[in-house]
C-alpha positions, 0 to 999 in steps of 0.5 A: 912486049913483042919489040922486046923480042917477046912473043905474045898470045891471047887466051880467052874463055869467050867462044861466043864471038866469031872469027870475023868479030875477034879480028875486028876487034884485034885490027882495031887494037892494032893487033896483027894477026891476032886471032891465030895467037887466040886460044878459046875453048871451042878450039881446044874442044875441037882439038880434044876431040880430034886427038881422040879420034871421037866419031859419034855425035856430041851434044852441045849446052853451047853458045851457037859459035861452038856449036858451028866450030865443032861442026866446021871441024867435021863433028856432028852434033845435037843441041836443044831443045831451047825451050821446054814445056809447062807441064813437068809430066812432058819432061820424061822424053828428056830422060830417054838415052840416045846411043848415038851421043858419044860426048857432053859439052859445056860451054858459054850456053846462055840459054840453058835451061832444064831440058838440057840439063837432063838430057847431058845427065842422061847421057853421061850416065853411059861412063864410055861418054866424054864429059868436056868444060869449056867456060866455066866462069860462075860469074861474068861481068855485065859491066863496071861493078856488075857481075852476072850469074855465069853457066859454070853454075849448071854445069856444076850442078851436072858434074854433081848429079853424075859424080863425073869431072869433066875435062876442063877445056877453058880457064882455069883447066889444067888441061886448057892450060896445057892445050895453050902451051901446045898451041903456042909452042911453050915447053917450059912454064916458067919462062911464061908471064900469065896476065889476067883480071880475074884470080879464079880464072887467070891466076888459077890457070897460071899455077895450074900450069907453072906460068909467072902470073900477073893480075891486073886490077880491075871494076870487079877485081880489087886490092883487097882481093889479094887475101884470096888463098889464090894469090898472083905472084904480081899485080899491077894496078892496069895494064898500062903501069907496068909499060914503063918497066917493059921499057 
């Protein structure tokens, strides 16, 4: 594609890897400077939050990556506990308010559990609080053939509990859609291919936004999949199939 004179980004919902291992991975795809054509939701939070002049604390129900580039972009934040007690009489300490929290993030936080949950739902009691999705996914593939429950799952039992939508910062947020083309110097849509493995995430994004969308089938994405009321506008049955079209 970029022989072509094509330009190409990558968009992930994947905050949990670092810079370092992205670039790994890239480097051994022989992909030049990948990571800076890379948009995750932990940027896009970062840049949310900047945009919006934010100067109060955050609570994190993160991965730790998140967590970090929320504070190397000069956030301060609050995460935990990582475990709670037995007795269901102790957890009334989660109930208690902090003024200082200022927003709520959701995103890729594989240890979430109860004590979080209440606290996110008690602070976004307070409307003034921002209430930010990262990843979203209500399934994630363990491997081949093999789907796991994902924290989409929890953080839409919050935005039930508190009748507030979050902004969607990862795929297949409106906004994330549009942070991307920000990112990558996009202004019209249409002239954009969006390839993806997956209709609720990939496919959702692109017409969200306006982009072509290309599905790619895959172990946990399949043909008869295509009656979905989503529907891509191609698929290609890998990647590598549609190279000679390219060509």
């Amino acid at each position: 594609m970029k022989k072509r004179g094509k330009t190409v980004n990558f968009v992930s919902n994947n905050s949990i890897r670092s810079r370092a291992n992205y670039e790994a991975q890239f480097k051994a795809a022989g992909i030049d400077n990948g990571f800076e054509s890379l948009i995750i939701p932990s940027i896009a939070v970062a840049e949310y939050l900047k945009s919006a002049t934010f100067n109060k604390t955050v609570y994190c129900v993160t991965c730790t990556e998140t967590k970090r580039v929320l504070e190397a972009h000069g956030f301060k934040c609050k995460e935990g506990p990582d475990l709670g007690p037995e007795y269901y009489g102790e957890y009334i300490q989660y109930l208690e308010d902090d003024e200082e929290i200022g927003a709520v993030v959701f995103d890729s936080d594989f240890r979430i559990n109860l004590p979080k949950m209440y606290r996110a739902i008690t602070y976004l009691k307070r409307p003034e609080v921002l209430f930010i999705n990262g990843a979203t996914d209500r399934s994630v593939p363990m491997k081949p053939g093999l789907l796991a429950l994902g924290t989409g799952v929890f953080a839409d039992l919050v935005t039930a509990e508190v009748k507030r939508e979050p902004v969607l910062l990862g795929k297949p947020g409106k906004a994330f859609g549009e942070f991307a083309m920000k990112r990558a110097g996009i202004t019209d849509p249409s002239r954009v291919l969006f390839i993806g493995d997956m209709i609720a995430q990939d496919v959702s994004l692109g017409k969200a936004v306006g982009f072509n969308t290309l599905l790619v089938l895959t172990n946990t994405t399949k043909e008869e999949m295509l009656s979905h009321t989503i529907r891509p506008d191609y698929y290609a049955a890998s990647l590598g199939s549609i190279v000679p079209l390219i060509q």
